[in-house]
C-alpha positions in Angstrom: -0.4 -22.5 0.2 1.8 -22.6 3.1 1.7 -26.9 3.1 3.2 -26.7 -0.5 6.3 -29.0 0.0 8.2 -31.2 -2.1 6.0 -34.1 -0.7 2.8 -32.7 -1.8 4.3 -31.3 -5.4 5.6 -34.7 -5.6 2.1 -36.5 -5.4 0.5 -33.9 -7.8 2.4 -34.9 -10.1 2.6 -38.7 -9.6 6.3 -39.1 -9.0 8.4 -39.5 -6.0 9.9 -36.8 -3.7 13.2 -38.1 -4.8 12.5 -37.9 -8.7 10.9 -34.1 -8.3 14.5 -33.1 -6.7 16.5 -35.0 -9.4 14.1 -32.8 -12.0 15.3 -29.5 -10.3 18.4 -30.8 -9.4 19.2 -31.2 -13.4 18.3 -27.6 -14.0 20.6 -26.3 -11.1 18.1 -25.7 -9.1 16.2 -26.6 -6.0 12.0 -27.7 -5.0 12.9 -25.2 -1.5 13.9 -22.2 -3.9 11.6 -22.8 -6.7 8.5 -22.5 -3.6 9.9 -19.3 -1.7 9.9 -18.1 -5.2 6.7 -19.1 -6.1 5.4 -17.7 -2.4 6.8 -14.7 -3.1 5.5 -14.2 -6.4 1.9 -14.4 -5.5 2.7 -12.0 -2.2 3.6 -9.2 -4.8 0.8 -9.9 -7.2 -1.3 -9.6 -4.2 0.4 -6.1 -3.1 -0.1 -4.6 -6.4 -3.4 -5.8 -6.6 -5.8 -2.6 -5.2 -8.7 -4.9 -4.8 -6.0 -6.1 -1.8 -5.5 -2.5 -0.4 -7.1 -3.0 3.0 -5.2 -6.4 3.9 -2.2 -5.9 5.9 1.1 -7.0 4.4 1.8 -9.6 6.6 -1.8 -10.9 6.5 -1.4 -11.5 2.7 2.4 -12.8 3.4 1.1 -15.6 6.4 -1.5 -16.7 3.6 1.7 -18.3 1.4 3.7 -19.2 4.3 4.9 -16.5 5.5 4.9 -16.3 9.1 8.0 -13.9 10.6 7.5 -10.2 9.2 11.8 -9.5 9.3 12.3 -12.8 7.3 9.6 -12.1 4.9 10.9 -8.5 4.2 14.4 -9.2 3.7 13.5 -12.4 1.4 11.2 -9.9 -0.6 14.0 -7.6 -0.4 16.3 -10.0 -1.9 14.2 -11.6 -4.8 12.7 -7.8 -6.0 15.0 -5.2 -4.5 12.3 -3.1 -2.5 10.8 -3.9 0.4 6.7 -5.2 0.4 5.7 -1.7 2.0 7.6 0.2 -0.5 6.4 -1.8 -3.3 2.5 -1.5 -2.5 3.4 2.5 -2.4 5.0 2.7 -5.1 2.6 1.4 -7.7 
């Protein structure tokens, strides 16, 4: 999922780039949040998932876009207060 873009969310739904941002834009919102968010999401499914024990974090973070470990971790850190490493510990 790392080509997921406003572009391509756009054309799945059958509206313009500009119309998708006017949606979010209504809501207070943004299409760039609204992704990271999304990203993230399925990176922490993915760490509490044991059938996902034996990939490394940042193997399972490049798979949604994800490519720098220190931005990853602190935008993980920010959207669910623990850090990936901690969370696939903890559970």
């Amino acid at each position: 999922m790392p080509d997921l873009d406003p572009a391509s969310i756009a054309a799945a739904h059958f509206i313009s780039p500009r119309h998708l941002h006017a949606l979010f834009h209504e809501n207070d919102a943004t299409v760039a949040t609204w992704v990271r968010r999304r990203r993230l999401e399925e990176c922490r499914m993915r760490l509490l998932d044991p059938l996902c024990d034996d990939r490394p974090i940042m193997g399972i973070a490049a798979e949604w876009g994800f490519t720098d470990a220190a931005h990853f971790s602190r935008a993980f850190r920010a959207e669910f207060g623990c850090s990936p490493r901690t969370l696939r510990s903890e559970r």
